[in-house]
N, C-alpha and C positions, 0 to 999 in steps of 0.2 A: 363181752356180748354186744351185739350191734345194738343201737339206737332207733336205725333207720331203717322204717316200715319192707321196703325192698329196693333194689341198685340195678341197672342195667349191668352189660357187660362190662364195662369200665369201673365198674363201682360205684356209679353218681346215680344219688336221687336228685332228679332232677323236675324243674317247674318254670313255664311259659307264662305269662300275661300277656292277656291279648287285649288292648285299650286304645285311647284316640290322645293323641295331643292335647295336654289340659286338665290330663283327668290323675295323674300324678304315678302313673303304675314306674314312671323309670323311679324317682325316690322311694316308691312302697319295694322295687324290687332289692335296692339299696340296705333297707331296711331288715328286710326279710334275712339278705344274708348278713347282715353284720350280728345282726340278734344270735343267728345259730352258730356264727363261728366264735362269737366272744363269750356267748352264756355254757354250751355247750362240749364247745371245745373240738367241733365238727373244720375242716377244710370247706372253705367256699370260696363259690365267685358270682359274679355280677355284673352282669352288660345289658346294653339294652339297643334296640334297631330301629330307628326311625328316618324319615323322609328329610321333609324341608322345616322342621322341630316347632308348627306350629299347631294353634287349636284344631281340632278336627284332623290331621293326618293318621294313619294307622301308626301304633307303637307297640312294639312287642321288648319284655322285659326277661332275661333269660336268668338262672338262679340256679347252682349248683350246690351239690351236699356231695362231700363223701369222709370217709374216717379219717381222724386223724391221721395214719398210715399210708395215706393214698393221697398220690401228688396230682394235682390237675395241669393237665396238659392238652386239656383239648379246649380249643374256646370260640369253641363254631356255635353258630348260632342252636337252640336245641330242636331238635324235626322228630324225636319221639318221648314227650313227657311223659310223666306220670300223672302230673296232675296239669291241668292249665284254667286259670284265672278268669273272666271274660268281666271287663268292663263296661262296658257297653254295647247294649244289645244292635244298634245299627251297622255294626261289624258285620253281619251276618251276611248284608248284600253284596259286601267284595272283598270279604275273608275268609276263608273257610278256619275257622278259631279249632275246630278237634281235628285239625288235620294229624296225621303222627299219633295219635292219645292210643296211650295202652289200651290192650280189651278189657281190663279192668281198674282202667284208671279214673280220675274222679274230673269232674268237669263245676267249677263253681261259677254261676250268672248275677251279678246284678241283675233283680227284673223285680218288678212286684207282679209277674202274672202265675198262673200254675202250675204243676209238673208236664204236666199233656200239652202244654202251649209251647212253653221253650222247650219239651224232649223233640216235639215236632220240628218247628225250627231249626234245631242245632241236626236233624237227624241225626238222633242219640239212639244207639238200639241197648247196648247194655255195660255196666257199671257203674259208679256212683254217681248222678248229680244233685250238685247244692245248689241250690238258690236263699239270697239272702238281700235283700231291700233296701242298698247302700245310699240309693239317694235320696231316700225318704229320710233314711239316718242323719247323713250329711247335711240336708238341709236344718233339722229339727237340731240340732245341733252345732252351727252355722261352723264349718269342717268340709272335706274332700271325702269324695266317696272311699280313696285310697286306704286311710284309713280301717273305714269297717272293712272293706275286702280283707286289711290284714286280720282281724280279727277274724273275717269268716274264715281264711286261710289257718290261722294257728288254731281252731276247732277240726280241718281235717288234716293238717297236720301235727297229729297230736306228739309227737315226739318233739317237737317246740315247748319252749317253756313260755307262756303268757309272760309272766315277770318280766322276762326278759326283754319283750317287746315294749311294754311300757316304761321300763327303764332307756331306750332306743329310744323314744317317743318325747321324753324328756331332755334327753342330751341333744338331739335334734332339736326341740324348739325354745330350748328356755332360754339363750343368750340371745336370738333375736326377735323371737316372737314369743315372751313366757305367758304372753295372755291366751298362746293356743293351747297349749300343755294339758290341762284339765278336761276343754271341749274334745281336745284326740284323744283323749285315755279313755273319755265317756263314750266317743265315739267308734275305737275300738273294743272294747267291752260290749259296745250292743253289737255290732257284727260280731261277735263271740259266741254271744247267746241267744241272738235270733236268727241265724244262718238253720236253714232245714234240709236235711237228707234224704233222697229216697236211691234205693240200690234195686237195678235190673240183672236178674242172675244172668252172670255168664254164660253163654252153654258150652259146652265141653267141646274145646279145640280150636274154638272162635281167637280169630286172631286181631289186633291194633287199627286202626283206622291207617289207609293210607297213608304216607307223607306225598302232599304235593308242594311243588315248588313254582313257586306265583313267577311268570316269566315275563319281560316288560312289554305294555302293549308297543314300544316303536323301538325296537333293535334292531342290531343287525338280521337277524332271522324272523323276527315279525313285523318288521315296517311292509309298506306296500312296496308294490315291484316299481321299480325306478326308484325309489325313496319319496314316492308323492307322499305330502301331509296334507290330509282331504280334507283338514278343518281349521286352516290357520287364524292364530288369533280370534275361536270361536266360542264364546262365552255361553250361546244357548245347548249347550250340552254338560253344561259343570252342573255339578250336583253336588251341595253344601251343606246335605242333610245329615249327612254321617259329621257335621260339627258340630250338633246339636248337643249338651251336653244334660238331655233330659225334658227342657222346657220348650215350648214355642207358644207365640205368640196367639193366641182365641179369637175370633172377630166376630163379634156381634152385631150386626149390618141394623138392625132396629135403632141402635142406640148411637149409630155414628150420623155426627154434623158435616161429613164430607170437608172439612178445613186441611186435608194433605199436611197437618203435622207432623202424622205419621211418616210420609212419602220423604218428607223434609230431610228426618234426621236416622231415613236407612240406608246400608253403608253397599248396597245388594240390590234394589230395584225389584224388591218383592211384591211392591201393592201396585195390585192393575187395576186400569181405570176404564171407563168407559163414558161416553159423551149422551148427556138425556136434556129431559127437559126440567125447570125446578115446575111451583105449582102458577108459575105466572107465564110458565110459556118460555123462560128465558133460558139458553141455552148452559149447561153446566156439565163438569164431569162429576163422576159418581164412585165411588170407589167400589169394586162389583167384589173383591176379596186379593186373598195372598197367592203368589205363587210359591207353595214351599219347597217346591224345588232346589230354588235361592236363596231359602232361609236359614241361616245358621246358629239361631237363637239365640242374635245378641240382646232381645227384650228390649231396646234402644226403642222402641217404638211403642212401648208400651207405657215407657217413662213419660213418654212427649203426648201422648193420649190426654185431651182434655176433658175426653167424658169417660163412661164406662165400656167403650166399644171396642178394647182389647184388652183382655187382660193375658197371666201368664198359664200357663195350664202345664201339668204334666204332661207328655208325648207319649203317646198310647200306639201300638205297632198297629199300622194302618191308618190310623187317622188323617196324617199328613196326605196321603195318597187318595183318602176319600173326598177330603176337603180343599185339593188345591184347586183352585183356579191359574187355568194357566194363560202365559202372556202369549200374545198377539204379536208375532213380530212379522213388519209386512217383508217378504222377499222381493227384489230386486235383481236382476241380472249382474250375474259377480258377487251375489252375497247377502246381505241382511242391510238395510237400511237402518 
């Protein structure tokens, strides 16, 4: 008798992670399938698809199951999961993370918010989504979010054996790091057991989410005519927020002595300044706030803080956008000075 909940037409249950450079989903996807090929005795595989393999790029982690009996031979990337992962919630602005997903397939979110805030977001109309609070975990724990995910993952896939993962979890870290051992088994265990469900009935005939296929903005078919590049070497259009991995930096203007510490030792050019007067008349800049645009939440600035006028803060969705202040850049004929 089968194991496994349900198979596409090839016979693979199969599972997406959708995450950012950093955040560990290629090793969790690693993990995932070695547990269920060596505890279970399931066929798997495992790849994963990234960019330029740094912090903040998009990473998607692909994960196959099927019986023993059934050979894999396909090792395309996967465009209709059953289940898919989502790491981090800033994916949302240039990924579409349930592209592909069954009509009744399950969608798991790192987020601390509530079912009506990420169902909206994700525009989820029906089937299971989990939410489960990986980086309140990870930190309280000092660990990667990757971790609880597996744990909230072997909660909705219950044909996983726990054991088995924390035995993975061991042989993984104890020859180079055995002081992580215990904080990731603790840390998978509470993604275990604090991952929550809620399930929207299918309606009857409803079918999968689309798959669309993300096409590059400058190919052959979408460059501009001629092949102009309309923004060479133009830095004020990046946007470094989706490298965030959770935190950014808080500025509390009461309590800053204007000393460009800050300014000093960030690697991005996020604090804008503006020129006033002090209380003698003398001319001075002022630090007015961040452009979080450019912020990728290395905290570097908050270390070098000599009073209490940044500290670090959880990233709350929206926040960044209500509170940036953004830079002044004067133009110039031919470009940006």
């Amino acid at each position: 008798m089968s194991i496994l909940p349900k198979k596409n037409e090839l016979g693979f249950f199969e599972i997406r992670l959708e995450s950012i450079g950093g955040l560990g989903a290629n090793l969790a996807g690693k993990m995932l399938a070695e547990a269920g090929v060596f505890s279970l005795g399931l066929n798997g595989s495992n790849f994963s698809s990234y960019g330029s393999e740094k912090k903040g790029s998009p990473v998607k982690s692909f994960i196959r199951f099927c019986e023993a009996d059934v050979q894999i031979r396909d090792h395309s990337p996967i465009e209709q999961p059953h289940v898919v992962g989502v790491f981090h919630e800033a994916l949302y602005k240039t990924v579409n993370v349930v592209s592909g997903l069954d009509a009744d397939g399950i969608v798991l979110v790192n987020s601390a918010r509530d079912f009506d805030d990420v169902k909206k977001d994700l525009q989820f109309e029906y089937g299971t989504l989990a939410i489960v609070d990986a980086l309140t975990i990870a930190v309280e724990e000092k660990t990667k979010v990757n971790t609880a995910m597996l744990g909230a993952l072997y909660r909705i896939c219950d044909f996983l054996d726990p054991d088995s993962m924390r035995d993975v979890i061991r042989k993984t870290f104890e020859k180079k790091y055995p002081h992580l051992v215990e904080p990731n088994i603790r840390t998978f265990d509470r993604g275990y057991n604090e991952v929550q469900f809620k399930t929207y009935e299918v309606p009857i005939g409803a079918v999968g989410k689309a798959f669309t296929r993300p096409l590059p903005q400058v190919g052959y078919m979408t460059q501009e005519i001629g092949g102009v590049i309309v923004s060479p070497a133009n830095s004020i259009l990046k946007d470094l927020s989706g490298s965030r991995q959770g935190f950014l930096p808080e500025f509390k203007q009461d309590k800053c002595i204007n000393c460009a510490a800050c300014d000093n030792v960030c690697p991005d050019y996020c604090f804008v300044w503006e020129e006033g007067e002090d209380k003698r008349g003398r001319k001075q800049m002022f630090l007015k706030g961040i452009d979080y645009q450019y912020c990728k939440g290395c905290l570097k600035c908050v270390e070098a803080c000599p009073t209490d006028a940044l500290g670090d803060l959880r990233e709350m969705i929206g926040y960044a956008d209500e509170n940036r202040v953004k830079q002044n850049f004067p133009y110039v004929a031919g470009g940006i000075l």
